[in-house]
N, C-alpha and C positions, 0 to 999 in steps of 0.2 A: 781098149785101143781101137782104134778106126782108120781105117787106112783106106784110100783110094788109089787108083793108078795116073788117073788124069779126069782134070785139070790140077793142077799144082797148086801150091798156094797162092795167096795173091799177091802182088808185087806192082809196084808202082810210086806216085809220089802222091798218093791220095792220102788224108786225113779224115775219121769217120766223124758227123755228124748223126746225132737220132736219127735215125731210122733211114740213113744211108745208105749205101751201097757200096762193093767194095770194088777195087778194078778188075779190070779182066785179065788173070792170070793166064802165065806163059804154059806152055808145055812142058812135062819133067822131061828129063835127057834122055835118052832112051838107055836099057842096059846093054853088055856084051853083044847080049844075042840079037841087040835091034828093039826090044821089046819093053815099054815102060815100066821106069825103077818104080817100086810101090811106094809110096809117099805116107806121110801121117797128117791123116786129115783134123783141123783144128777142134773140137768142143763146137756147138752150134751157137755157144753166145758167145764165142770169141772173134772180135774181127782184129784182122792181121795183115799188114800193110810192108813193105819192103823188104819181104822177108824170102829166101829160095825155097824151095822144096824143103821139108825137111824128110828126111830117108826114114822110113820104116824098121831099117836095119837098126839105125841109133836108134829108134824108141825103142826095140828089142832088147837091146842090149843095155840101154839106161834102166829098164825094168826092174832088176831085182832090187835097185839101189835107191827104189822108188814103193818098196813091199813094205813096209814096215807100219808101225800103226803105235806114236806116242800115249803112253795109257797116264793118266795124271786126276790125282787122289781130288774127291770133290766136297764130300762131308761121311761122318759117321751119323749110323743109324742112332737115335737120341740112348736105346737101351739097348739093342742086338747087337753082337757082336758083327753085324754088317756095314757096310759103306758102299758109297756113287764113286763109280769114275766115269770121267770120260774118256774114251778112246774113237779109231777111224771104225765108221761102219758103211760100206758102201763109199759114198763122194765125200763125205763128211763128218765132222766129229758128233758122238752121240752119247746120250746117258747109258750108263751100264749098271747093275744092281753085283754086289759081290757077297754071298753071303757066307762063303767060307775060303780060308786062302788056299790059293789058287784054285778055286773051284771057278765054276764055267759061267761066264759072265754072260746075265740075262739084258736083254735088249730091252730098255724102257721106252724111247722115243726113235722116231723117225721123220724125216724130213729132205728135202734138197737145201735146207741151211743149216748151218751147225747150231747146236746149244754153246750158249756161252758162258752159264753156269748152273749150278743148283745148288740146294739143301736142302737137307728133311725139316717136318713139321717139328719141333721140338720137345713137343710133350711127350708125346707116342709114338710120332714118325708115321703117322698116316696118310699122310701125302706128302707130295715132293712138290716142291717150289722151285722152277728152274727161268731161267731170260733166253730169248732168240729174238735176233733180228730177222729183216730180208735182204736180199742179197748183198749183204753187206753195208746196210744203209744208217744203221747204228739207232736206228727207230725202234731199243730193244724192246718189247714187254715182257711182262709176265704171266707166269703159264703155271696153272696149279693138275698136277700129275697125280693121278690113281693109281699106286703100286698095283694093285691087281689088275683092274682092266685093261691100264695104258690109256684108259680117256683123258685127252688135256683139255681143260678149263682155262679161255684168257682172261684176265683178271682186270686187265687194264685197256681204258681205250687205244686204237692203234694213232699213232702218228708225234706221238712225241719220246724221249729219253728217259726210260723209267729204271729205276734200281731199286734192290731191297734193301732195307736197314734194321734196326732192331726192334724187337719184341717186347710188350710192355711186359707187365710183373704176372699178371697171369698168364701169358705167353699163347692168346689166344688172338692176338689183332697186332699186327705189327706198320713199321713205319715202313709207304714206300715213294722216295722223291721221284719229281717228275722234270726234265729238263725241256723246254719247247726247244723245237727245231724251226731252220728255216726253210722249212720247202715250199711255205704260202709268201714269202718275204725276209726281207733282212730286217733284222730288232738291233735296235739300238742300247739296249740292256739285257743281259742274259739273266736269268731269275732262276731260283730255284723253288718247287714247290711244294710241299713234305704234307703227304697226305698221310691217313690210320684207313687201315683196310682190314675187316676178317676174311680171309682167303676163301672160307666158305660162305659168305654172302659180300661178294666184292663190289656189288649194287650199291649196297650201303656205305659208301666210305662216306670220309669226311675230312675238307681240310684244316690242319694244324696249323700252318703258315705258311707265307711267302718270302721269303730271302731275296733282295738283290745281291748280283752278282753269281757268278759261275762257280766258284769253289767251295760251297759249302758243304757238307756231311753231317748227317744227323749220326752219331754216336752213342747215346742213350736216349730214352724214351722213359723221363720219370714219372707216371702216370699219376700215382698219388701224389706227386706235389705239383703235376701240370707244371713241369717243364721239361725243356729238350738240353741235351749237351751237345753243341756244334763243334767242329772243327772248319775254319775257314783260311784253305789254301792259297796263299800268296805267288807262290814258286815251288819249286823245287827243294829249296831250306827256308822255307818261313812259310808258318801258320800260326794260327792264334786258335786257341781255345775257350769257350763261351757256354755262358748259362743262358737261355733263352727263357722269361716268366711268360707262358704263353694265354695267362689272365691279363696281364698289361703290354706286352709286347718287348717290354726292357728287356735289352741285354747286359750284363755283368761280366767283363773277361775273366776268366779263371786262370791264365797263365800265359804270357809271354812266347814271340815269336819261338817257334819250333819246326818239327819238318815230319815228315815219314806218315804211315798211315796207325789207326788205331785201333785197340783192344779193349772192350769192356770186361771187367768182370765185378762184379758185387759193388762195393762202393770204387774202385778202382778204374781209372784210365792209365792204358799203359802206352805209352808214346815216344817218338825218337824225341831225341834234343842234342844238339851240337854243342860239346862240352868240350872245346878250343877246336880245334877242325873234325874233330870225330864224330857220327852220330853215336849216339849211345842210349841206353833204354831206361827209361823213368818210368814209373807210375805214380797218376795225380789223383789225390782226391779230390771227387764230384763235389764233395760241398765245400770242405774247405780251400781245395786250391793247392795244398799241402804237396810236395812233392819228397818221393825216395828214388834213389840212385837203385839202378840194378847191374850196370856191368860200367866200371869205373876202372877197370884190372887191365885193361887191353886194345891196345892201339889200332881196331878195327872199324872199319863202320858198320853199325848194326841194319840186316837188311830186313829181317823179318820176323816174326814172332809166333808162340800160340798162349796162352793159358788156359790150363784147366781150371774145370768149374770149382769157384771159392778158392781161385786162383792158388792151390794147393800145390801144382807145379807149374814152370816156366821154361818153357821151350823156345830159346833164342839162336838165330842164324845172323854167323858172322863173316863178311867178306874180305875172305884173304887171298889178296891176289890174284882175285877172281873167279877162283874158288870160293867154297863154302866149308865154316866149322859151327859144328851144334856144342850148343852150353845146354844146360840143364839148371837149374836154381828150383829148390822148396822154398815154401810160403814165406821162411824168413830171409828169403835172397841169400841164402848160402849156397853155394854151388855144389851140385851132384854129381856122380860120376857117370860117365858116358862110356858106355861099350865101344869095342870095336864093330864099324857101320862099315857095308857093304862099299866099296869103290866107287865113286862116282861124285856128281855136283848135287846136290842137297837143295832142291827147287821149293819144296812146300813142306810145312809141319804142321800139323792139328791133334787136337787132343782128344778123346772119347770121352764123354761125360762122366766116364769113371773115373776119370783123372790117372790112369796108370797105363793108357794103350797110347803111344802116338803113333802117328800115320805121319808116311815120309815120302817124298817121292824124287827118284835119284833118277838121275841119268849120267851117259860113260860115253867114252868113245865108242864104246860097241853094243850100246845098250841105250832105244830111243824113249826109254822111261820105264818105272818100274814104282810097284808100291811096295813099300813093306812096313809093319807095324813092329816099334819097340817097346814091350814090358817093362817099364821102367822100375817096377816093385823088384823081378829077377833079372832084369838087364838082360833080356833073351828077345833076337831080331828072328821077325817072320816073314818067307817070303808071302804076300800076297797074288800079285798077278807073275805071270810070267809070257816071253813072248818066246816062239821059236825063232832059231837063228837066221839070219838074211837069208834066203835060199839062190845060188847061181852067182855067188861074189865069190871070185878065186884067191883073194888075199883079204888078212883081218884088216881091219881100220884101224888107221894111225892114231896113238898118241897125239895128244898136242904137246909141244914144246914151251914155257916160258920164254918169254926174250923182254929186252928192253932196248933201248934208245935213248939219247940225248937229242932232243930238239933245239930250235933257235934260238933259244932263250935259256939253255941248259934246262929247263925243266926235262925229270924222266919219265917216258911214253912206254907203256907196256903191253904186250899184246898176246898170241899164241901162234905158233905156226906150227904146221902137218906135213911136214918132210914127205916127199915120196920115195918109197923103197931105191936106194942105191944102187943095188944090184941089177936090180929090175931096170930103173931110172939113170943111167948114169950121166955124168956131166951136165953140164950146168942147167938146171929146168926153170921155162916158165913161171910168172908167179904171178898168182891173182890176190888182190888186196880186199877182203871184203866186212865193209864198216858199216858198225850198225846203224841203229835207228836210236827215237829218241828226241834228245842226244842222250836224255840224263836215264839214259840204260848201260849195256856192258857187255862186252862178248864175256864169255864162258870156255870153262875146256870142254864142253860137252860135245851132245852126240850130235853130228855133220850132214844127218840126212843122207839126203841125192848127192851132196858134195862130194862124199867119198868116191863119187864116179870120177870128179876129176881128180881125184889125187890117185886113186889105185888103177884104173887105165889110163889114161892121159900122162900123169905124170908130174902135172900141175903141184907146184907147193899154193898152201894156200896159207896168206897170214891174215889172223883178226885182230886189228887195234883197238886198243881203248886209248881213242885221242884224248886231249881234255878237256871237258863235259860230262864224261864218261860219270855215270854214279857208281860207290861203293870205295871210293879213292880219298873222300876227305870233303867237306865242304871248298876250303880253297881249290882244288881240284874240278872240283861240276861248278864250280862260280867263272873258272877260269877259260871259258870262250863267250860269254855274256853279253849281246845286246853288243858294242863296238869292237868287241875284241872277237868275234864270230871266229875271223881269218887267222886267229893261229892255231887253230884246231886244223885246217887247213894245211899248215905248214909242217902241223907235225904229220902229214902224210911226205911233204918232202923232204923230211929231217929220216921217214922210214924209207923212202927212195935212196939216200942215200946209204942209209944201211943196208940194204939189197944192196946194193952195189959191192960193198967191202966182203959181201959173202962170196966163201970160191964155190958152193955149189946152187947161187940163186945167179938168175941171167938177166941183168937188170935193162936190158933189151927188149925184153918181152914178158912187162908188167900188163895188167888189165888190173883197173879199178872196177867193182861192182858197188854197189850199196843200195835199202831200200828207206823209203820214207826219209827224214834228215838225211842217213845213208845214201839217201838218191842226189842228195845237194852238194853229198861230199863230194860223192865221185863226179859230178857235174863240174864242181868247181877246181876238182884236182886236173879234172882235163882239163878247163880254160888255164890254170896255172902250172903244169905240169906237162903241157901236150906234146913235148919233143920227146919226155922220159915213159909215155903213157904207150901203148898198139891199139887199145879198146877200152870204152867203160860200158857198165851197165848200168840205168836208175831205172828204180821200180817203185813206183809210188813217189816218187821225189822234188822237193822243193824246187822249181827254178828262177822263183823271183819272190823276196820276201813280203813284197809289199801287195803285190796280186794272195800271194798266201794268206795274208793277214784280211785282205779284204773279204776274202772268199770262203775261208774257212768258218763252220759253223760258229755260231756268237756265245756258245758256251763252253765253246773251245779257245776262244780268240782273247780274252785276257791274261790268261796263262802264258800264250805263246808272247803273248806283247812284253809281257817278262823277262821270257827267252832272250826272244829276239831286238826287242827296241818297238816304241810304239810308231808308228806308221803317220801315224797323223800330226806329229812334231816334224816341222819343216827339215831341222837337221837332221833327222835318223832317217825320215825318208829318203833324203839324198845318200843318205850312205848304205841305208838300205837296197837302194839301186845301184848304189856302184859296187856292192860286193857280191850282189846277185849275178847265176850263170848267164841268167838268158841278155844282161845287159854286154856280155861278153862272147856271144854264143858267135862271134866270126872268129873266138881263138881256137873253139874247137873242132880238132882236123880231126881227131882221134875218130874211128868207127862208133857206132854209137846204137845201143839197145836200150827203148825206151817198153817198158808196159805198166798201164794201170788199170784200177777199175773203175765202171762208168757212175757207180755210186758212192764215190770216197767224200766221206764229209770232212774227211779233216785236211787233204791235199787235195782241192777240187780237182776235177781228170782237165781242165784247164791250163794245169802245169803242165804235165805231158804235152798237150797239145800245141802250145807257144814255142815249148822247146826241140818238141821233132820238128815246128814248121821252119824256125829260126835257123838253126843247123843244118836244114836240107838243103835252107838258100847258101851255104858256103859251097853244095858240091861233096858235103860229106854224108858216104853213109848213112841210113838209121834205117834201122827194122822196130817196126812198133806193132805190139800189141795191146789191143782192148779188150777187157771184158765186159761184160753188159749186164756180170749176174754176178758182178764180186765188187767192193767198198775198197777199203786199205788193206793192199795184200791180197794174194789170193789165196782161196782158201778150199775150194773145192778141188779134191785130185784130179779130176781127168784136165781142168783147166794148169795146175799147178806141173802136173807131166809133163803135158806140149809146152808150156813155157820153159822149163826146165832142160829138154829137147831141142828147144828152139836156141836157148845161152850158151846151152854146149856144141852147137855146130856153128854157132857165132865164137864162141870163143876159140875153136879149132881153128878155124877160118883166119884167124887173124893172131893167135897166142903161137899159132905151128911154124909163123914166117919167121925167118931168119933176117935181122936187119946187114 
């Protein structure tokens, strides 16, 4: 933390361009004794614009609620009983090595950006293969890692979107696509490019092929018959699955629009497929196309998977109610039984090569992630990592509650809310409304972060909707805000306004919307349509105008969202695209308003931001904007993620504390 005394922060009606400058901040107020309050001075790559002092006091005391450090399972070691996680180390998340549970997590990599993922080599596990970008630019590469010395090898040239894929049959050279960026120009076709690389002479690669369009994935790598298995993303619920002959170029589809991501193992793909509005898990055969049902028994949608090797067992996560249930199935899809698993939301499963250890990784209300491994041979759970408890929090963190809603349309809207203590809290409190991202994501009952700051001192209830778009609810469900029908995902924040309202302990007076990314559209657009029921919003990362989004956003990101959203370039959608955008409306919003993003977001150019604090400023309303200059979508590094955090909770005091 950093604190100064004076000058204060900056404050004005400046907007930063590169390499601008910021205004000339006021003086902090002096304290009691005459003598300047200590202030918390911003991160050096953050510039901050309309914003007061923020006191040193609240960063103090939002500190402990801000100590915690998310640990989440990464790969098993191919033979040792070992595994990666990442966890916070310093400003950012980093590889960790675990070689017994809960023994003391070795520090693999370092950096001022995070890793965004790894695995071990898969024969032996003699190196680790892990991706990082820079400051959030999504320009990931790859990085081949020395267990022992910690020397990283990058593998790929810098400046375009690279990811790993699979491993041929001797599992010495593997597949890795390469997505181009636009930071030399804008492309008119997004391509994909699927190279073979030995991690140990990465000199030598070679490409395999070139894919038009943005959504494809290589899935197998049949070497001996020289060909690839694609998966080519449509949306959200439609892909198509394909044999690539990469002697002649022909493709052959192998199986009908589907959805979800996929699972190799032996002759097997295992894949979502929407069987009446459910997804549910199939696995197809590579050659012939052939498919078998694996969970037919249960009206959930299937969100995630693992199989072990020679797909011996099957580890599937099901979304109920936004929670998480694990199934179990042997090699002939009979279902296993599953132990009693530790409390919490069930984020990831994998399996160890043995095929009898899976690795889990849960989170709680009180608990910001955890690994543990189940024996599925004697159904006996291990704790693996462990964290100590929050240190300087005077009360446990709340529960979430379920709730539901009937919206406009009588569709039911479900979400979670986090009561604040009664006793403590009484009569009718504040409510902040905060919606995800996405869209076709999903709040959870998990663990709150820094949030629990405002619910255990403030007093804030806070609720997370799943409007609909939301994923894990059903195909008709995530189909239902689509391209024209955007604005009733919208509505059902005012079908939840009115529910606040019928509550005797929520004060529907003194609602605040937040949201980030989509999230940031929502609460943009709940203000333009809500702004007599609204005191404050916050967007962070967030859409303000679809059709500036669509142009701006990188091009191999941008038929996916045309999906979403409606393609831009058809006379009718652009018009409507405009008219149900915030910034086309930005004189409705009176509400106060907290804008931050980062200066390197490829998917929400920081051009959003910028149109929409200049737009709003010109009504006369508030806005406090932050920028950063060393973070993408979201921010992601703590000292930057504190001050913002800091900064929404003396914004949100500021305006959630008034009495209308």
């Amino acid at each position: 933390m950093r604190l100064i005394l004076a000058p204060a922060l900056a404050v004005g009606a400046l907007l930063f361009a590169p390499g601008g400058s910021q205004a000339q901040p006021p003086q902090p107020p002096p304290a009691g004794n005459g003598t300047p309050t200590a202030v918390l001075a911003p991160p050096a790559a953050l510039r901050v614009d309309g914003l007061p002092p923020v006191p040193a006091s609240l960063a103090s005391e939002i500190a402990p609620y801000g100590d915690f450090s998310i640990t989440r399972f990464v790969s098993w070691h191919p033979s040792a009983p070992e595994m990666l996680v990442m966890r916070r180390a310093g400003n950012t998340a980093q590889l960790f090595l675990l070689t017994d549970p809960m023994g003391k997590p070795h520090q693999l990599t370092r950096g001022r950006d995070p890793v965004r993922d790894a695995l071990f080599e898969p024969r032996r596990g003699d190196y680790i293969l892990f991706t990082r970008d820079s400051s959030g630019d999504e320009a990931t590469q790859l990085y081949r890692l020395d267990p022992k010395t910690l020397a990283e090898t990058p593998l790929t040239p810098a400046g375009e979107f690279y990811s790993p894929g699979p491993w041929n049959s001797a599992q010495d050279k593997m597949v890795v696509t390469s997505r181009p960026l636009d930071r030399n120009g804008r492309r008119a076709q997004a391509v994909v490019d699927v190279y073979a690389i030995d991690p140990m002479q990465p000199e030598a690669r070679f490409k395999l092929a070139t894919l038009a369009g943005a959504g494809w994935r290589v899935l197998r790598w049949l070497d001996r018959e020289n060909r690839l298995i694609l998966s080519e993303v449509a949306s959200g619920t439609r892909a198509k699955l394909w044999s690539l002959d990469m002697a002649t170029g022909k493709r052959s589809e192998l199986s009908d629009y589907e959805s979800g991501d996929e699972n190799a193992s032996d002759r097997w793909l295992y894949r979502k497929r929407f069987d009446g509005d459910f997804a549910r898990l199939t696995r197809v055969d590579v050659r012939s196309g052939d498919r078998q049902w694996i969970t037919r028994d249960f009206d959930f949608d299937i969100e995630s998977w693992s199989v072990a090797k020679g797909g011996k067992r099957i580890a599937v996560l099901a979304n109920v109610a936004g929670s998480t249930k694990l199934k179990l199935y042997d090699s002939d899809l009979k279902p296993l039984t599953v132990p009693a698993l530790p409390p919490g939301v069930i984020t990831a499963v994998s399996w160890h090569r043995n095929g009898r250890d899976l690795a889990l990784s849960i989170e709680s209300a009180d608990s910001p992630g955890e690994v543990f491994a189940l024996d599925t041979d004697h159904n006996i759970v291990t704790r693996w990592t462990g964290h100590s408890a929050v240190g300087g929090v005077r009360r446990p963190f709340v529960e979430a509650e379920a709730i539901s809603w009937r919206s406009f349309d009588s569709m039911i809207i479900t979400g979670f809310l986090h009561r604040p203590n009664p006793r403590e809290f009484p009569g009718k409190r504040p409510v902040i409304i905060s919606i995800h991202g996405g869209p076709e994501s999903l709040a959870r009952p998990g663990f709150r972060g820094r949030a629990n700051f405002w619910i255990n001192e403030r007093g804030y209830a806070l609720i997370y909707p799943n409007v609909r778009g939301s994923a894990g609810f059903g195909r008709r469900f995530m189909e239902a805000d689509n391209q024209k029908k955007r604005e009733d995902s919208v509505k059902d924040i005012g079908a939840l306004l009115d529910w606040i309202h019928a509550q005797p302990d929520l004060d529907p007076t003194r609602v605040a919307v937040v949201g980030a990314s989509y999230g940031g559209y929502m609460a943009l657009a709940s203000s333009v349509a809500y702004a007599p029921r609204l005191v404050a919003a916050i967007d962070s990362a967030g859409i303000s105008h679809f059709v500036t989004l669509l142009e701006g956003t990188e091009t191999y990101r941008r038929d996916l969202a045309r999906a979403e959203y409606g393609d831009e370039r058809e006379p009718d959608m652009r018009r409507y695209l405009d008219a149900i955008s915030p910034l086309s409306h930005a004189e409705k919003i009176r509400v106060p308003l907290l804008v931050s993003h980062g200066r390197n977001d490829p998917r929400v150019p920081v051009t959003e931001a910028e149109q929409i604090v200049r737009k709003v400023r010109g009504n006369g309303t508030p806005v406090w904007y932050v920028l950063a200059e060393d973070e993408g979508h979201g921010f992601t590094k703590k000292s930057n993620v504190d001050y913002l955090f800091a900064a929404q909770t003396l914004f949100l005091d500021r305006y959630l504390q008034r009495r209308n």
